[in-house]
mmCIF file of the N, C-alpha and C atoms, coordinates in Angstrom:
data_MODEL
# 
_entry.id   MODEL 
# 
loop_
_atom_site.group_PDB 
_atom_site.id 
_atom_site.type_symbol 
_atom_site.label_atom_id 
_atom_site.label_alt_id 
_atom_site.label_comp_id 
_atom_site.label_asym_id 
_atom_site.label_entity_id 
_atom_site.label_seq_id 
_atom_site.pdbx_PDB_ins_code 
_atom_site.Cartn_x 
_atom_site.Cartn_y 
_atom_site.Cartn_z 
_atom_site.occupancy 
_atom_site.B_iso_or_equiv 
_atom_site.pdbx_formal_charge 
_atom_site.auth_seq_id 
_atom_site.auth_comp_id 
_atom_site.auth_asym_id 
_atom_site.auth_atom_id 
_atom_site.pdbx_PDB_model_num 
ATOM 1   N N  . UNK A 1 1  ? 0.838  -1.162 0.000   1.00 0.00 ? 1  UNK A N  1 
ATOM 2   C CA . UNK A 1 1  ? 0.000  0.000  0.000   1.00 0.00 ? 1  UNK A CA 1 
ATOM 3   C C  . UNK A 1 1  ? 0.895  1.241  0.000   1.00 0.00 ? 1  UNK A C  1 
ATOM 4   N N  . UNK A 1 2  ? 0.879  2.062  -1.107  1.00 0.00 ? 2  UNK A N  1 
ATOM 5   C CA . UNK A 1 2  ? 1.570  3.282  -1.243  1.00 0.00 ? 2  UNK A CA 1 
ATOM 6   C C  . UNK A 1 2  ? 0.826  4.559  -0.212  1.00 0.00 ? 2  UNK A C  1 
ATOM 7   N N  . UNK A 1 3  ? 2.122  4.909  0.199   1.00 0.00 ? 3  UNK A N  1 
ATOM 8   C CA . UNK A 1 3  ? 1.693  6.103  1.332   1.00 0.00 ? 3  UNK A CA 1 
ATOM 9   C C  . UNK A 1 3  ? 1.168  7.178  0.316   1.00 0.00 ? 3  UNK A C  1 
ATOM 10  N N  . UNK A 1 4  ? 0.656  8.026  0.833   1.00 0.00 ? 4  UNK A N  1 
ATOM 11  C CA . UNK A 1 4  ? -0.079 9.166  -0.069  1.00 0.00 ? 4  UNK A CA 1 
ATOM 12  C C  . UNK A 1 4  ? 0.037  10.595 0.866   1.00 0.00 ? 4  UNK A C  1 
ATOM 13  N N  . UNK A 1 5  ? 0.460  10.504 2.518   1.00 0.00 ? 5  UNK A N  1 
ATOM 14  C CA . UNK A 1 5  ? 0.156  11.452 3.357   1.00 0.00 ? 5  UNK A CA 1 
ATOM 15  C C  . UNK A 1 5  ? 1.430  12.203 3.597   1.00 0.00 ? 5  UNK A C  1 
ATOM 16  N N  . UNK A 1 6  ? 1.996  13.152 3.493   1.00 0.00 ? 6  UNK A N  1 
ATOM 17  C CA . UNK A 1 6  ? 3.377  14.021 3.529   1.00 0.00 ? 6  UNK A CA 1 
ATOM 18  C C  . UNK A 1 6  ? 3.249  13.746 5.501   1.00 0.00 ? 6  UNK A C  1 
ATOM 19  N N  . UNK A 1 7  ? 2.252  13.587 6.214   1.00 0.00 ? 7  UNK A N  1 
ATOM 20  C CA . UNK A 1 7  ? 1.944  13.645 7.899   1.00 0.00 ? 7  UNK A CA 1 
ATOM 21  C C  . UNK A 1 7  ? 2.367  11.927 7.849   1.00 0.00 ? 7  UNK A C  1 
ATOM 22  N N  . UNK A 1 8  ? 2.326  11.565 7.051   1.00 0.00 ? 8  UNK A N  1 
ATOM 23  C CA . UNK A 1 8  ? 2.626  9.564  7.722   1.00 0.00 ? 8  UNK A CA 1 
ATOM 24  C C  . UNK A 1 8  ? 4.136  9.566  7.090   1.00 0.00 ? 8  UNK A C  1 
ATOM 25  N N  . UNK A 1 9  ? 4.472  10.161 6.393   1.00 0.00 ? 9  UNK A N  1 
ATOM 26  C CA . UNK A 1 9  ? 5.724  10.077 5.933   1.00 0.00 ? 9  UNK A CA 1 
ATOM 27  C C  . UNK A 1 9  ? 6.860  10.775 6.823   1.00 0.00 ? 9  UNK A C  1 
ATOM 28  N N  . UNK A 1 10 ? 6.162  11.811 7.472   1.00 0.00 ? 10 UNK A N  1 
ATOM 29  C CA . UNK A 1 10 ? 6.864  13.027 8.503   1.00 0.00 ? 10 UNK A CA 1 
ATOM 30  C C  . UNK A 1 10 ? 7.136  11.815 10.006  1.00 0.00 ? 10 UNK A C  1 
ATOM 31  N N  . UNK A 1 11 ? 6.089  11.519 9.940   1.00 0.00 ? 11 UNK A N  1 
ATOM 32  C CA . UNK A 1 11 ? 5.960  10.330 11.459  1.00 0.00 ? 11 UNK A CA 1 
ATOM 33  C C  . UNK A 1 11 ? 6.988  9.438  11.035  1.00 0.00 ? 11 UNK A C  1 
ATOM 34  N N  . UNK A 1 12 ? 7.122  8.678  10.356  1.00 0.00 ? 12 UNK A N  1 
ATOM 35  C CA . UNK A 1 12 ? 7.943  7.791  10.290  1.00 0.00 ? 12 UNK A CA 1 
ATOM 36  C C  . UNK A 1 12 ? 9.318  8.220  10.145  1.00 0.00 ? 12 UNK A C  1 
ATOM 37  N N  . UNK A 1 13 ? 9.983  9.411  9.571   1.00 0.00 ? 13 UNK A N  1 
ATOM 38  C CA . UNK A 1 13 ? 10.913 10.337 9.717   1.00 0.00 ? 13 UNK A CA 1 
ATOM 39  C C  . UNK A 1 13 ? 11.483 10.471 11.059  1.00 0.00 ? 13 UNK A C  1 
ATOM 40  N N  . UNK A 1 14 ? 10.275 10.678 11.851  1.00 0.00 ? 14 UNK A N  1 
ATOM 41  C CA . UNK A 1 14 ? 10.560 11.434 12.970  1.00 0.00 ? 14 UNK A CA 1 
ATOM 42  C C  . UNK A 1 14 ? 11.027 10.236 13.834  1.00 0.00 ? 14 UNK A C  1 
ATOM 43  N N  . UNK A 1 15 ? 10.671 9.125  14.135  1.00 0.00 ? 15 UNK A N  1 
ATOM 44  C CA . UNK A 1 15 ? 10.637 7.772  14.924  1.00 0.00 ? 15 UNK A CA 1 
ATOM 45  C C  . UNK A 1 15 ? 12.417 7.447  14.794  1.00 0.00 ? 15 UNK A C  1 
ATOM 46  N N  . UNK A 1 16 ? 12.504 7.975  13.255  1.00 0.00 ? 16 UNK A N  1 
ATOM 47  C CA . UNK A 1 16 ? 13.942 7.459  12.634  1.00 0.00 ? 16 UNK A CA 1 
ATOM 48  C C  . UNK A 1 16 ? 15.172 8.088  13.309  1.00 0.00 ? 16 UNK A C  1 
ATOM 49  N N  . UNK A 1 17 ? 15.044 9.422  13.641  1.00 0.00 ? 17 UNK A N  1 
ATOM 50  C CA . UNK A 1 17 ? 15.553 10.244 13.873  1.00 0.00 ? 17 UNK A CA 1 
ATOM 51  C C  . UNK A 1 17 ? 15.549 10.090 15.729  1.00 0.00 ? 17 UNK A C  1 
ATOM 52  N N  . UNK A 1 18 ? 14.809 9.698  16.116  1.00 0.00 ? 18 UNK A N  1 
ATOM 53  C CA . UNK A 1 18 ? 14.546 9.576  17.646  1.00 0.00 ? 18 UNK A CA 1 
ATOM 54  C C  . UNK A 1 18 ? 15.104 8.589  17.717  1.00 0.00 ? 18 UNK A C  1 
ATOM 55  N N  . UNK A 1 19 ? 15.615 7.200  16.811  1.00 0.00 ? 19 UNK A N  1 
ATOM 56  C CA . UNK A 1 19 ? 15.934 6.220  17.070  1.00 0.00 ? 19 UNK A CA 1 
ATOM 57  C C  . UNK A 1 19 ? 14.685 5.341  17.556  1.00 0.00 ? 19 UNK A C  1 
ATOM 58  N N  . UNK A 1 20 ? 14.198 5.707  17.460  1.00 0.00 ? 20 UNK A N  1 
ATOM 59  C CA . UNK A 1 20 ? 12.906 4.277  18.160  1.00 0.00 ? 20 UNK A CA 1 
ATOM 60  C C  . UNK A 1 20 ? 12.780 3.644  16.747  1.00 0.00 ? 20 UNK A C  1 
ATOM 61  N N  . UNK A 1 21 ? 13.003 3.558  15.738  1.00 0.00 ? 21 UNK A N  1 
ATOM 62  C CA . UNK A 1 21 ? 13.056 2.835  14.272  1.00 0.00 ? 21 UNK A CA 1 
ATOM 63  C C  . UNK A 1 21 ? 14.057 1.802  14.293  1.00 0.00 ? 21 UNK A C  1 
ATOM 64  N N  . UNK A 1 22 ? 13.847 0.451  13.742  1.00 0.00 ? 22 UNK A N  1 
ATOM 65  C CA . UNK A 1 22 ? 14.842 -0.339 13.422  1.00 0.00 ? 22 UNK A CA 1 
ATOM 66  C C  . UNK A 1 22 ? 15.005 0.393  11.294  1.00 0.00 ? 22 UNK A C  1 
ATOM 67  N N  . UNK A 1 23 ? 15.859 0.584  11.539  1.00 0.00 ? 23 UNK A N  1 
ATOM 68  C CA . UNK A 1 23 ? 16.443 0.609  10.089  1.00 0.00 ? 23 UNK A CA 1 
ATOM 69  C C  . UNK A 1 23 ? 17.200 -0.183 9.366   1.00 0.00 ? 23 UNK A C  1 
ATOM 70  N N  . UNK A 1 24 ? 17.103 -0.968 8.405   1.00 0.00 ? 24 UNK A N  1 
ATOM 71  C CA . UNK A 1 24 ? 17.994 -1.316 7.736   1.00 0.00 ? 24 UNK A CA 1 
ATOM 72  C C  . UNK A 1 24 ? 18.051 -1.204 5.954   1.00 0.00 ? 24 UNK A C  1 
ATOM 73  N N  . UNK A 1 25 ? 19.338 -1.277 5.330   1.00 0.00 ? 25 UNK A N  1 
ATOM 74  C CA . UNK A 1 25 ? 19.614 -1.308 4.055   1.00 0.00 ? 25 UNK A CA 1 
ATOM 75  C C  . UNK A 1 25 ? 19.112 -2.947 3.659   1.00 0.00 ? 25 UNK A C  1 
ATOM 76  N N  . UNK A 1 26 ? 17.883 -2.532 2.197   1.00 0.00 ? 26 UNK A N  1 
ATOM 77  C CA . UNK A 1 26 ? 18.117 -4.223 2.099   1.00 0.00 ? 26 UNK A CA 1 
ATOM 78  C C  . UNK A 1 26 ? 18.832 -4.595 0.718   1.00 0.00 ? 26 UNK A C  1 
ATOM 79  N N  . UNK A 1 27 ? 19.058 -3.406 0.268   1.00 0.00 ? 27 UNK A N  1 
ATOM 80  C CA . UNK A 1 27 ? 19.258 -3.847 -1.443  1.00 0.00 ? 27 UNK A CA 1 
ATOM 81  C C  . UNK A 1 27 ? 20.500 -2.618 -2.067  1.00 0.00 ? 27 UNK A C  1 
ATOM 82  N N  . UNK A 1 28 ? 21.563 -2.664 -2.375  1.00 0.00 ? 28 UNK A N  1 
ATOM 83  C CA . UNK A 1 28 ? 22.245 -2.001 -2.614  1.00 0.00 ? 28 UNK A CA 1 
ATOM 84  C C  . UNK A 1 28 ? 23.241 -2.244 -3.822  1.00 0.00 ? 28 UNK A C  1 
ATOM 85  N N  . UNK A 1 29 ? 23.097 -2.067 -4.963  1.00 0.00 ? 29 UNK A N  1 
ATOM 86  C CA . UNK A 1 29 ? 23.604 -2.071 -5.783  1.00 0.00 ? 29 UNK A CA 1 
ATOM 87  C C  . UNK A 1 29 ? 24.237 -1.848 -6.951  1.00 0.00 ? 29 UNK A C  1 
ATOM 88  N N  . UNK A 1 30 ? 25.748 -1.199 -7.425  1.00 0.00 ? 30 UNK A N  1 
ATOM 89  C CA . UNK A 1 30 ? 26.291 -0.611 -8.275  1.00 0.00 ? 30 UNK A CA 1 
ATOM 90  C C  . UNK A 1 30 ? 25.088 -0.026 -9.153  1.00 0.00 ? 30 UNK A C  1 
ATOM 91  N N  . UNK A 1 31 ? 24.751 -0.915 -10.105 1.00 0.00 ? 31 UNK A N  1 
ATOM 92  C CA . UNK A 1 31 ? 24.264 -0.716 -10.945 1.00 0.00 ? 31 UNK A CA 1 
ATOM 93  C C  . UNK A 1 31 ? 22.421 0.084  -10.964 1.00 0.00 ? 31 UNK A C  1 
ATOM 94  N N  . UNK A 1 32 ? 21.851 -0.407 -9.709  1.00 0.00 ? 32 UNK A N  1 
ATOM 95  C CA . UNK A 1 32 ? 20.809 0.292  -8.547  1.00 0.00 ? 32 UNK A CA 1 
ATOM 96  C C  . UNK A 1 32 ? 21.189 2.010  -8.418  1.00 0.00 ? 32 UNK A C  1 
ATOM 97  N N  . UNK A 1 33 ? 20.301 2.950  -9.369  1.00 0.00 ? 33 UNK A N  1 
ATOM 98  C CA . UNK A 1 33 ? 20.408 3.493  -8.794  1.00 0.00 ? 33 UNK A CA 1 
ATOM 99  C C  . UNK A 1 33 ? 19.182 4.105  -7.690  1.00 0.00 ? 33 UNK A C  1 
ATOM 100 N N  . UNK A 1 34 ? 18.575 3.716  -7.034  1.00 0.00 ? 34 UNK A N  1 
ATOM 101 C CA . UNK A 1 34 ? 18.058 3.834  -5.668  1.00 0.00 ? 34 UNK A CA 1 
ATOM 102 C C  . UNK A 1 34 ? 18.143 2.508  -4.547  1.00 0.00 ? 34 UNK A C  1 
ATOM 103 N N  . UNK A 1 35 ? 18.758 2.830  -3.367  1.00 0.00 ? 35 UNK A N  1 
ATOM 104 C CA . UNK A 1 35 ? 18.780 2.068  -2.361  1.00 0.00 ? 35 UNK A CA 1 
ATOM 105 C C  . UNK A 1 35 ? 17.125 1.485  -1.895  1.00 0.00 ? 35 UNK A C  1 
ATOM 106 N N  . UNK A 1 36 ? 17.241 0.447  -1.415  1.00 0.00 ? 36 UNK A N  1 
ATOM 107 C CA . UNK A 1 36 ? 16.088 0.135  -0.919  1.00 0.00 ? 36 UNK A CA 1 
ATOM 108 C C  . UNK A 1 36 ? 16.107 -0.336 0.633   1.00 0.00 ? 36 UNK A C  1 
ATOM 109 N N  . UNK A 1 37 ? 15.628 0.506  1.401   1.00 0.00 ? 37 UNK A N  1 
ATOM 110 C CA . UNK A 1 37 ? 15.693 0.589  2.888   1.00 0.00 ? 37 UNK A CA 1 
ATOM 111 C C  . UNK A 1 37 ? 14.147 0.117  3.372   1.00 0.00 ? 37 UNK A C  1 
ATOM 112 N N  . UNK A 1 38 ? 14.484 -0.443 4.847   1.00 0.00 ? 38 UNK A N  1 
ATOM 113 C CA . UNK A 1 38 ? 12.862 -0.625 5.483   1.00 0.00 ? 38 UNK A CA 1 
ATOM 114 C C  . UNK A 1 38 ? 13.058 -0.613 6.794   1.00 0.00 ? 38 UNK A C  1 
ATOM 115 N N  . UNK A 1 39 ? 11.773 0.157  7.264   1.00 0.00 ? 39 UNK A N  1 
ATOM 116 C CA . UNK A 1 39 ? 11.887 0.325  8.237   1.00 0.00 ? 39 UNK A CA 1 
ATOM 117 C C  . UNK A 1 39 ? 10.763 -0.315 9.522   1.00 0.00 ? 39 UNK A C  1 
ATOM 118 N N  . UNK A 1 40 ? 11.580 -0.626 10.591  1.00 0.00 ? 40 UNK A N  1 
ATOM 119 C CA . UNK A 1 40 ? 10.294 -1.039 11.338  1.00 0.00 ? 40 UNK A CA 1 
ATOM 120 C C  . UNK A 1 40 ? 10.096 0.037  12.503  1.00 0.00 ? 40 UNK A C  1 
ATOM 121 N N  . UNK A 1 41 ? 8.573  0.770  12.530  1.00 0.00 ? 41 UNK A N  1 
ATOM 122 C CA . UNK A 1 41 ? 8.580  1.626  13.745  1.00 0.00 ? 41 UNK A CA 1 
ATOM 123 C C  . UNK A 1 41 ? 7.880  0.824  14.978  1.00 0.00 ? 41 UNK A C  1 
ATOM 124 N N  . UNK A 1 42 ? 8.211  1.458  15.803  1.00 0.00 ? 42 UNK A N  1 
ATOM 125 C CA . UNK A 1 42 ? 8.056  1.431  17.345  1.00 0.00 ? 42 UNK A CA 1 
ATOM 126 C C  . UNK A 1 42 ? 6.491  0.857  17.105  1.00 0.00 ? 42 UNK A C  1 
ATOM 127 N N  . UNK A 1 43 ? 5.769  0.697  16.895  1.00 0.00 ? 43 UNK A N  1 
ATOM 128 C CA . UNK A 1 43 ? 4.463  0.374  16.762  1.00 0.00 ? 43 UNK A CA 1 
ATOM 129 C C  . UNK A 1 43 ? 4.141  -1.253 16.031  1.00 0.00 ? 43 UNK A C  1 
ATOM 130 N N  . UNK A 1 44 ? 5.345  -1.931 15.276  1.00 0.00 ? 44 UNK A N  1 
ATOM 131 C CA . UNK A 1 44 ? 5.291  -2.664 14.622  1.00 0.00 ? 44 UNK A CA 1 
ATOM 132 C C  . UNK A 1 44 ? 4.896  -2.976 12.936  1.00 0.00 ? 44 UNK A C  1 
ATOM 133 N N  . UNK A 1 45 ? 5.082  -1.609 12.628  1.00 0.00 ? 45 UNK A N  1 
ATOM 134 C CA . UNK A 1 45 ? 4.520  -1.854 11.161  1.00 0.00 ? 45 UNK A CA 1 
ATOM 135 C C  . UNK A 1 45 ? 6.041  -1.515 10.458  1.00 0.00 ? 45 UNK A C  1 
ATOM 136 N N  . UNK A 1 46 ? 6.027  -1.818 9.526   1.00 0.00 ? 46 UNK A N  1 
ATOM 137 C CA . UNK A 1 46 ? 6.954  -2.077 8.759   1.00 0.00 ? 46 UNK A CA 1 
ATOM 138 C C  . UNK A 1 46 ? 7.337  -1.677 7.251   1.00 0.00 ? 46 UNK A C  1 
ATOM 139 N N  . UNK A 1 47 ? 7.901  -0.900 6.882   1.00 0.00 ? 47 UNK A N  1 
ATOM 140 C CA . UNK A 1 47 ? 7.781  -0.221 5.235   1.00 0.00 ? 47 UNK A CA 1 
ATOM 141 C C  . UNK A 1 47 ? 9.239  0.183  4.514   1.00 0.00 ? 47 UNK A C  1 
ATOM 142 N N  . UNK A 1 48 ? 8.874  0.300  3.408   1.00 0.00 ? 48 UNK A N  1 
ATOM 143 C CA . UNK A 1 48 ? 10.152 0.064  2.666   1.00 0.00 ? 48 UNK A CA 1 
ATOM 144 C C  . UNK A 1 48 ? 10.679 1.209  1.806   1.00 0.00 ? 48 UNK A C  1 
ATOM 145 N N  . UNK A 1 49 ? 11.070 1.715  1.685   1.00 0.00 ? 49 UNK A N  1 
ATOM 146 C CA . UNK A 1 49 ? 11.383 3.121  1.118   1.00 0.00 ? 49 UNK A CA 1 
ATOM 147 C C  . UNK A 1 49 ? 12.328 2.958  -0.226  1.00 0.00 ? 49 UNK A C  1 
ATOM 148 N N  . UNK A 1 50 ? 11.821 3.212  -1.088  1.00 0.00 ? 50 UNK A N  1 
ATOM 149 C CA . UNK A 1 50 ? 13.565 3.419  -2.096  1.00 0.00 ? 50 UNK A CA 1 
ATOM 150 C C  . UNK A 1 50 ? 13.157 4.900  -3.160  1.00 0.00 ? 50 UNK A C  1 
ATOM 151 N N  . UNK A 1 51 ? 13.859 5.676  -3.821  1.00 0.00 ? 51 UNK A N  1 
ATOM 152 C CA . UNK A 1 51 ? 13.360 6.883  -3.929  1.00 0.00 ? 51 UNK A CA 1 
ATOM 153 C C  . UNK A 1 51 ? 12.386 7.502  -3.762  1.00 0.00 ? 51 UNK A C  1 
ATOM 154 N N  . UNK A 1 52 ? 11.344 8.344  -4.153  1.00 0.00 ? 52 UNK A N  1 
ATOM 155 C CA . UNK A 1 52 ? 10.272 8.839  -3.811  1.00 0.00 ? 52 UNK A CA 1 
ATOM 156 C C  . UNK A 1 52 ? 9.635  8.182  -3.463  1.00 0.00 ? 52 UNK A C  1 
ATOM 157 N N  . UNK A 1 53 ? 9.294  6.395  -3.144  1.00 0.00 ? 53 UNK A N  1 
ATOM 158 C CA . UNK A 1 53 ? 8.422  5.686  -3.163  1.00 0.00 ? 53 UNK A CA 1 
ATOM 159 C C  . UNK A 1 53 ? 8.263  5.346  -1.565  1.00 0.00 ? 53 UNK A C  1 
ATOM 160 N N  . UNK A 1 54 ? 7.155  5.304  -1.024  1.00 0.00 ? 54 UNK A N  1 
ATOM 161 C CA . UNK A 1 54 ? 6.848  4.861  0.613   1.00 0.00 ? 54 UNK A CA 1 
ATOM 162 C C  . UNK A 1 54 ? 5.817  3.631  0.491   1.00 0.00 ? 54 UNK A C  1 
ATOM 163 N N  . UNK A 1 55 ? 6.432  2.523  0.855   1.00 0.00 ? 55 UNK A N  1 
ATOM 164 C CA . UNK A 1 55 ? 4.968  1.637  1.222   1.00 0.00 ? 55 UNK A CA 1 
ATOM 165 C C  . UNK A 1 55 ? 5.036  0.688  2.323   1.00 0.00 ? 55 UNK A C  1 
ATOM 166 N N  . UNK A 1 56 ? 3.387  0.887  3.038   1.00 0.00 ? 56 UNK A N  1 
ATOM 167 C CA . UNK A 1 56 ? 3.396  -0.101 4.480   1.00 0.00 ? 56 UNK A CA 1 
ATOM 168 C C  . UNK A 1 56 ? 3.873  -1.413 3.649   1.00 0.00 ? 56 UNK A C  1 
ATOM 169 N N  . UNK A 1 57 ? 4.654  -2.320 4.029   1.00 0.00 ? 57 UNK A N  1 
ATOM 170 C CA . UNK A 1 57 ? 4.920  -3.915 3.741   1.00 0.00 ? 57 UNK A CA 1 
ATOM 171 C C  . UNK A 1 57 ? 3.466  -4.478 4.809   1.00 0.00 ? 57 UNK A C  1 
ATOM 172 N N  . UNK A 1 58 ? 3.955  -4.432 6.026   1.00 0.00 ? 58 UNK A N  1 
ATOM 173 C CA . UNK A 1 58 ? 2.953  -5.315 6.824   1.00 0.00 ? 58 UNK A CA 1 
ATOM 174 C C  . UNK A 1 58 ? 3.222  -4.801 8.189   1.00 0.00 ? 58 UNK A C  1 
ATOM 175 N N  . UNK A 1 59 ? 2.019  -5.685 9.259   1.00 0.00 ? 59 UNK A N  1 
ATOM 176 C CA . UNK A 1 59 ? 2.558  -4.985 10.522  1.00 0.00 ? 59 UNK A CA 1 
ATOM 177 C C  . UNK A 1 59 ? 3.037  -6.442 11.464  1.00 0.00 ? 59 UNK A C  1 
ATOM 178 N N  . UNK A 1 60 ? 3.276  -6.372 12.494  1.00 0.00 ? 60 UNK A N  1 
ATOM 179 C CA . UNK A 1 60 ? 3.805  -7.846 12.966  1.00 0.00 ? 60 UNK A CA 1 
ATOM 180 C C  . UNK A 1 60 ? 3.725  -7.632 14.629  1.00 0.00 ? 60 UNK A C  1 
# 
């Protein structure tokens, strides 16, 4: 599910920055040019970021 809200995108920013986010790199490659990162916030949901693109994966 693609994020659509500049306020759910700011939240999850913010979690990142506080450290309450697990972050990690999952995909990185020469020839890639956008990284693909995901993140899990403090709440349990989980999403994946790689250029402009935001989407919930799932929650757990």
């Amino acid at each position: 599910m693609k994020i659509r809200s500049y306020k759910e995108v700011l939240w999850i920013l913010k979690e990142v920055l506080r450290g309450e986010a697990e972050v990690k790199q999952i995909a990185k490659r020469p020839q890639q040019i956008e990284d693909v990162w995901e993140i899990k916030l403090s709440n349990g949901v989980i999403y994946r970021i790689w250029g402009t693109t935001v989407e919930m994966v799932r929650r757990e």
